[in-house]
Structures are given as structure tokens and as C-alpha cells.
C-alpha positions in Angstrom: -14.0 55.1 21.6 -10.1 56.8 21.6 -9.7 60.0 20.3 -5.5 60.0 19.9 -5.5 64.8 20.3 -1.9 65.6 19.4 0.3 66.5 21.7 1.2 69.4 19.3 -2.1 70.7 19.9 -3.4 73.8 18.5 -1.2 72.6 15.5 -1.6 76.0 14.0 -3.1 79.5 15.8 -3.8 83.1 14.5 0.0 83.6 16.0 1.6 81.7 13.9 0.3 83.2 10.5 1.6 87.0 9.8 -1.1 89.1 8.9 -1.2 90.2 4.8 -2.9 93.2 5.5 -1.5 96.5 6.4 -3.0 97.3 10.1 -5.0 93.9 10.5 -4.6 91.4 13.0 -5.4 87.2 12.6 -8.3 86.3 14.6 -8.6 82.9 12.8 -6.8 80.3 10.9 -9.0 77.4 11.2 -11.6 74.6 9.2 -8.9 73.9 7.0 -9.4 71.3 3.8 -7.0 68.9 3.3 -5.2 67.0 1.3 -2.1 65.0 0.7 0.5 65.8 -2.1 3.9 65.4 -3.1 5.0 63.3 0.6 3.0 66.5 2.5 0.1 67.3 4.5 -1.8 70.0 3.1 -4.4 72.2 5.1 -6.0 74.9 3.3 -6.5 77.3 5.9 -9.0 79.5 6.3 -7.3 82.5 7.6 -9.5 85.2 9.1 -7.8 88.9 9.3 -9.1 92.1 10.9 -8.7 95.2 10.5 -7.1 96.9 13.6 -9.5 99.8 15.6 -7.8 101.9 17.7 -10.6 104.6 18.8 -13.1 103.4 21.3 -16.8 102.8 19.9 -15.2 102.4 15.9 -16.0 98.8 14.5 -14.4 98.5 11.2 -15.6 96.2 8.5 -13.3 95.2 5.3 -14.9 94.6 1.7 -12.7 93.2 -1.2 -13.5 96.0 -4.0 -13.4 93.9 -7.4 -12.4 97.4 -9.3 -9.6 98.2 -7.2 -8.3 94.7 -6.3 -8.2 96.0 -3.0 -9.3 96.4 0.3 -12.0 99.1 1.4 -12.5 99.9 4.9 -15.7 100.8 6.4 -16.1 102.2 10.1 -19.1 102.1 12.5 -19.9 103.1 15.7 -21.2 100.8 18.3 -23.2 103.7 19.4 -25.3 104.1 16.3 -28.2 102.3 17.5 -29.5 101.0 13.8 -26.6 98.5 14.3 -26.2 95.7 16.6 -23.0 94.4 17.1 -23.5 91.5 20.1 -21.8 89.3 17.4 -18.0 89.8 16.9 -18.1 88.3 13.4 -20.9 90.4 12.0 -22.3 94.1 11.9 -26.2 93.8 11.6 -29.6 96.1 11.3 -31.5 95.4 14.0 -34.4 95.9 11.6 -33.7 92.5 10.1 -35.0 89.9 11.0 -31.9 87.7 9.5 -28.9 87.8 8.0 -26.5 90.8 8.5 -25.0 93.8 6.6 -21.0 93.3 6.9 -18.7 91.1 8.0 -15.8 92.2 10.9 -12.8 90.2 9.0 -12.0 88.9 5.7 -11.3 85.6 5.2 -9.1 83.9 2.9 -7.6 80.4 1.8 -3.6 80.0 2.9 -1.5 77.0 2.2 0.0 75.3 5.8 2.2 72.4 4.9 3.9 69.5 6.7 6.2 66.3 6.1 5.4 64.6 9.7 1.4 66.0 9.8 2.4 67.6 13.5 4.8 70.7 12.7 3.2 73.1 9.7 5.1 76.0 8.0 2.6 78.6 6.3 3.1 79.8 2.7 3.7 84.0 3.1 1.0 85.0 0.3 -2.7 84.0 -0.1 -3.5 80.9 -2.3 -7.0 81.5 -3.0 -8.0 85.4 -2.3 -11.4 86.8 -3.3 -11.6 87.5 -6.8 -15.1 88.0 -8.3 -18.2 89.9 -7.5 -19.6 86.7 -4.8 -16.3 86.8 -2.6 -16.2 90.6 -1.3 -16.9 89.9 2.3 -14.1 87.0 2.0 -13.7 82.7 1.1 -14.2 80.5 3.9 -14.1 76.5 4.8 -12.3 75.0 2.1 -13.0 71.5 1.2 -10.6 69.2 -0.9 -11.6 66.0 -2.7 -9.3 64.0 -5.1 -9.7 62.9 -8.2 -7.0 61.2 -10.0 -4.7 63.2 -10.0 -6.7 66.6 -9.6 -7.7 68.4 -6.5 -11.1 70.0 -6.4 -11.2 72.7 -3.4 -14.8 74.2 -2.8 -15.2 76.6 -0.6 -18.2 79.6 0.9 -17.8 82.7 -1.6 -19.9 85.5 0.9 -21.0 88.9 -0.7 -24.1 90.7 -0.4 -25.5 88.7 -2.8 -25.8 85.7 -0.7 -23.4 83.0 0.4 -22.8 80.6 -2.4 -20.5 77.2 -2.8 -17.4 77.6 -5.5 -15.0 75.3 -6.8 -11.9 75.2 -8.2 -9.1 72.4 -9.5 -6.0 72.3 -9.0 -3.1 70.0 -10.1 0.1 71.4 -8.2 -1.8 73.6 -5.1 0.1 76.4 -6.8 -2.7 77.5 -10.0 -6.2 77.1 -10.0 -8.6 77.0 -12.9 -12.4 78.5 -11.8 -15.0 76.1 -12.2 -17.9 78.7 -11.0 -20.7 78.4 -8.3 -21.9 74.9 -8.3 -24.7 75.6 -6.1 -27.2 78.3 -4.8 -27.7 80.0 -2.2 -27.9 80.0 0.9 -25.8 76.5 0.7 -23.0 75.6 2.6 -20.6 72.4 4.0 -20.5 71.1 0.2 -18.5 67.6 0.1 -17.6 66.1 -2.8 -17.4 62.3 -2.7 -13.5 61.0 -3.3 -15.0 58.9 -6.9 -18.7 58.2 -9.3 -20.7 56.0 -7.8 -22.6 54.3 -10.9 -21.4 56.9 -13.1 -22.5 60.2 -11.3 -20.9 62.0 -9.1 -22.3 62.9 -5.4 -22.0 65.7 -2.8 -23.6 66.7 0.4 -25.1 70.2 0.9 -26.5 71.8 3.3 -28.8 74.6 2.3 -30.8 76.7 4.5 -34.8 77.4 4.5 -35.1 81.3 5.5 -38.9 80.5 6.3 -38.9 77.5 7.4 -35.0 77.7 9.8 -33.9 74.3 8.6 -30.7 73.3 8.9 -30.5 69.4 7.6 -28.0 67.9 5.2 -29.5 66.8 1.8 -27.2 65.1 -1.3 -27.1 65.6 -5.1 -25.6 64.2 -8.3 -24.1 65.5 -11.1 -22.4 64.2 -14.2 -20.0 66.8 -14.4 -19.3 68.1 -10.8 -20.6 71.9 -11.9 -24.4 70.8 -12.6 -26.1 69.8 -9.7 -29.3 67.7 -9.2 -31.6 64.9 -7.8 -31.8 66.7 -4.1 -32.5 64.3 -1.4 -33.1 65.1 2.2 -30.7 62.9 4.2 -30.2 63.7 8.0 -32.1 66.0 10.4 -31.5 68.1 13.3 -32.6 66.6 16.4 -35.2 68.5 18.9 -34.1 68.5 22.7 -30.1 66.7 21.7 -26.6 67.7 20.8 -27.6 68.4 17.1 -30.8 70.4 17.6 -29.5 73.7 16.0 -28.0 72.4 12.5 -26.1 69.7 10.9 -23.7 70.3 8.3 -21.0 68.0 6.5 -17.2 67.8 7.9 -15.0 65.7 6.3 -14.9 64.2 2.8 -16.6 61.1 2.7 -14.9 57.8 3.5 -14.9 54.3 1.8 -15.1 51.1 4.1 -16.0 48.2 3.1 -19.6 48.7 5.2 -20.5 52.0 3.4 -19.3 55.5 3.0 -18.2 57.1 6.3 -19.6 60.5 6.8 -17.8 62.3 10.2 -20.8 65.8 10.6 -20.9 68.2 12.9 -23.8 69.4 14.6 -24.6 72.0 16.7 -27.1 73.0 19.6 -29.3 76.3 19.2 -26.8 78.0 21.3 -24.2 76.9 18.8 -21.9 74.4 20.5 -20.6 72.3 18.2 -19.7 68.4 17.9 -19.3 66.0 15.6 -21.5 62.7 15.0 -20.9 59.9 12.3 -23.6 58.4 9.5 -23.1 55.0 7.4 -24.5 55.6 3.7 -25.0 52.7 1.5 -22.0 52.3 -1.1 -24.1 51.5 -4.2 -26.9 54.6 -3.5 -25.2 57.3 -0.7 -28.4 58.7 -0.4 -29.7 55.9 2.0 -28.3 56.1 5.1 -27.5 52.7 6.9 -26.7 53.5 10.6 -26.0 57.4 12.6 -24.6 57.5 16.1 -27.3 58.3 18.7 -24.4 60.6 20.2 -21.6 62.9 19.3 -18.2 60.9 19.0 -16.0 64.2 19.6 -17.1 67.3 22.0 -15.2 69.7 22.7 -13.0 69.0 25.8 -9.5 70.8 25.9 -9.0 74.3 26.8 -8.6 75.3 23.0 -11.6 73.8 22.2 -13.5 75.2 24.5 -12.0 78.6 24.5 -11.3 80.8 21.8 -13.0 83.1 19.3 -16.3 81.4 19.4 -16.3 78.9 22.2 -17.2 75.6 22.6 -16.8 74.3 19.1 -14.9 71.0 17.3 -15.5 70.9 13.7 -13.9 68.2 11.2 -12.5 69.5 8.2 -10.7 66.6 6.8 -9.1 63.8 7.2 -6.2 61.4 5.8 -6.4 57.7 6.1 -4.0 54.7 6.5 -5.5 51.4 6.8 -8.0 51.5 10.0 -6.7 54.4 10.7 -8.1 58.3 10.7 -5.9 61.1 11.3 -8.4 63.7 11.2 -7.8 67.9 11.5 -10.6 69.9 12.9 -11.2 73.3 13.7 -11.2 74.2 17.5 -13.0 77.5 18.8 -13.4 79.3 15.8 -9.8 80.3 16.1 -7.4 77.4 15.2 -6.6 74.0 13.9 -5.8 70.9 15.6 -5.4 67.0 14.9 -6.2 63.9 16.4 -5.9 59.9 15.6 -9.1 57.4 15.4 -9.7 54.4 14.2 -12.2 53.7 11.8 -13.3 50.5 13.3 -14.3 52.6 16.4 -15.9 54.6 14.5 -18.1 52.2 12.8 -18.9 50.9 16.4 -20.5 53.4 17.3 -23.6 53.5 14.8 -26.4 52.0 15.2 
């Protein structure tokens, strides 16, 4: 199979956004949604910012204060040995067993936009920033889905209270109206499919057992896209291959005339991450018709292998045109890039 990578390639790095923060640095505008509107590309970007340190041994940690609308600043030392910070992303007790105590960045949702899908200009303020009680440590990994004419953007709300799935619609990408948390946590790589299938809507989730350490993607309906229900298990992890750490969905599912399209990532247990393809029946999406035995995208290019957290291509969203897929995925951790595939190829590939 051809994977078309843009020449432009990263289309968009943590250099090319300015920071909104007094004294942070970008260290990540990647695992964009994305949408089409008005002749333009949109990505949603999720832009991570950090908060500079300039003594040795201080690791600072921002939380979104709901009271203050504002940012508040916490410092650690790496010498405090109740703390372990082998993870640049988190701060955690080394009495946990799981989980962690503070995130190192705050991430955010900012509008990139395009005529040509190759050369983005960024929008200079936020369009989603935290705003309740479940977004203090940031809003990551927007998803878009269309709907007539209305956008509905989901996306990981992360607080000490856990890491739930939000949603919010949007008409113009400029206001949003708050639809709530749609589902509970731990849940993450929500997808909402593109239109009802027999009068219900769908969505894949991917919701994590803290006693059991499963990672698999599952599907539910609603009748209203806020009240979810009817949980299926649909794809596993896969001992000893590419996938055996977790799956999770990428893009927004696709309709071909042989079923909906579903382009996942997976990861190994030391977190490298590709991306596979399944086939789900058009008339009942939680039966799955054919997966691909292996990945159809690793990661290959230098900014894909290299970055903030290595080793990593992860489909975010994709527009089509006939046969044919131009797809943006998030490369390293760190930014976001764009390729061309035909669907046909695709399908090929499943068995």
C-alpha cells in the first residue's frame, strides 16, 4: 500500500504556534480533529504549553484555577524522593501504583487553518480553553464529526477527578454551546460516527479497566449523542504483535460501500505507536467484518520517530474525496503532519 507523506511535512510544530502564556514554552501542537468548513481545512490542535524552569532540580506543573480563571503554578523538586518524574508529561507518587498527581503542561484546543490543506496559519487566542471543574490539568485530542450542518468536537477533559470525554457543537468554529461529559471515566479516543444508523447514533470508546489493565475499543448508542448505552466489546489488544499495549480509535469513521472504515492506532507495551484498519458492518457497526493482520502506517520519518515521545503515528482525522484519504496524524507527540491514501488500498489490506 502507498502512503502519499507531504512534502510539507511536519505541517505544523510547537515553533510555529506562539505560546499564550506568560513564561511557557510549546512542547506540543499535535492529534488535531478535523474538519472542513467554509473552502478550509480545519485542525483543532491540541496545543501543549509549559511552563518555563529556570533553576536546576525545579519541575513546575500548571493547574487551570476555575475561581481565578487563571493559571496556578506549582514547583517540585526532582530531588524530593516521594516524586518520580522519569516521565516528562507527568509528576507522580511513587506510592501509587497508577495514575499520577500533576500534569507538566496544559493543553488546549487552537484553531490551524488552510485553503490548500499543506500551508496552515494558527488563530492567536485559544478556541476551546479549560473551563469547568474536569479540565484543570488541560483539554486534549479533539475529535470532530459532522452533522448537517453542525460540528460536534469531543475531546479528553483531565482533572483530579479522573479523565472524562466532553463534547461541544459548533456551527461557525468561532462559539460553542457545552453539551456536558458524555461518558465516564477513565474513557478516552471517543468517535462519533459522521450519521444514525437505524435511528441511533454510534461512537467508539475506549475505556480503561484499572484492575484488570485493558485497553480494547468497545461501541455504544445513543438517541441523543449525550446519553450513552448498549456497550459492546469490539477489538482487542494483541499479545506478542504491534498492538499488544492498547488500541484506541483515530479517525472518524468512514462510509464505503463495503462497511464503515475505522483507521485505529495501537500501541506496543513500550508505547510505540501505529495505526491498523477494521471493516464494521454498515447496517450494525458493532460487528466487525475484516481487521488488518498488520499496521498500515509505522512510524518511518525522522519526525515520526523523533520528538517529544518517540516513535509514535497517530490518525486524528481525515477528509475524503472519492477513493481518496487525505489523512492528518500526529507524529512524536510533538506535531502534525499529512499524508494521501487511497481507500481502495486500504480496504485491501483486511482480511
Amino acid at each position: 500500500m502507498k502512503i502519499y507523506r507531504f512534502k510539507e511535512n511536519p505541517l505544523i510544530t510547537p515553533l510555529d504556534v506562539p505560546p499564550l502564556h506568560k513564561n511557557h514554552e510549546v512542547i506540543g501542537a499535535f492529534n488535531a480533529g478535523v474538519a472542513e468548513y467554509k473552502g478550509e481545512t480545519i485542525l483543532l490542535l491540541r496545543v501543549a504549553e509549559r511552563p518555563l524552569s529556570n533553576v536546576e532540580n525545579i519541575v513546575k506543573a500548571p493547574v487551570y484555577n476555575i475561581k481565578s480563571q487563571s493559571l496556578d503554578i506549582i514547583e517540585f523538586s526532582t530531588l524530593d524522593t516521594e516524586y518520580d518524574f522519569k516521565d516528562p508529561r507527568t509528576i507522580k507518587k511513587r506510592s501509587d501504583l497508577i495514575g499520577f498527581e500533576y500534569l507538566t503542561s496544559l493543553s488546549y484546543i487552537r484553531i490551524a487553518r488552510s485553503k490548500d490543506g499543506h500551508n496552515f496559519e494558527i488563530d492567536d487566542e485559544a478556541f476551546i480553553y479549560p473551563f469547568n471543574e474536569y479540565q484543570t490539568f488541560g483539554i486534549e485530542d479533539a475529535r470532530c464529526t459532522q452533522i448537517g450542518d453542525e460540528y460536534y468536537i469531543n475531546f479528553t477533559s483531565v482533572s483530579p477527578k479522573g479523565i472524562v470525554d466532553s463534547l461541544v457543537v459548533t456551527k461557525d468554529f468561532e462559539s460553542i454551546d457545552y453539551l456536558g461529559n458524555i461518558f465516564a471515566p477513565d474513557n478516552k479516543d471517543i468517535l462519533i460516527f459522521p450519521e444514525k444508523i437505524n435511528d441511533k447514533y454510534y461512537a467508539l470508546h475506549r475505556p480503561e479497566s484499572s484492575n484488570l489493565n485493558k485497553r480494547d475499543v468497545w461501541i455504544a448508542t445513543s438517541p441523543d449523542l449525550i446519553s450513552w448505552g448498549n456497550h459492546k466489546h469490539l477489538i482487542k489488544t494483541s499479545e506478542g504483535d504491534w498492538d499488544n499495549g492498547r488500541v484506541g480509535g483515530g479517525l472518524v469513521p468512514i462510509k464505503t460501500d463495503k462497511g464503515w472504515l475505522e483507521i485505529y492506532h495501537g500501541a506496543t507495551k513500550d508505547n510505540r505507536y501505529c495505526m491498523g484498519a477494521i471493516l464494521l458492518d454498515l447496517e450494525d457497526p458493532s460487528k466487525v467484518i475484516a481487521k488488518s493482520d498488520k499496521p498500515i502506517m509505522v512510524p518511518e520519518e525522522s519526525y515520526e520517530k523523533e520528538g517529544f515521545f518517540g516513535e509514535v503515528v497517530f490518525g486524528c482525522g481525515g477528509i475524503v474525496k472519492g477513493d481518496e484519504l487525505t489523512m492528518y496524524y500526529g507524529v512524536a507527540d510533538t506535531s502534525m503532519a499529512g499524508c494521501r491514501i487511497k481507500i481502495s488500498e486500504i480496504l485491501e489490506q483486511l482480511d
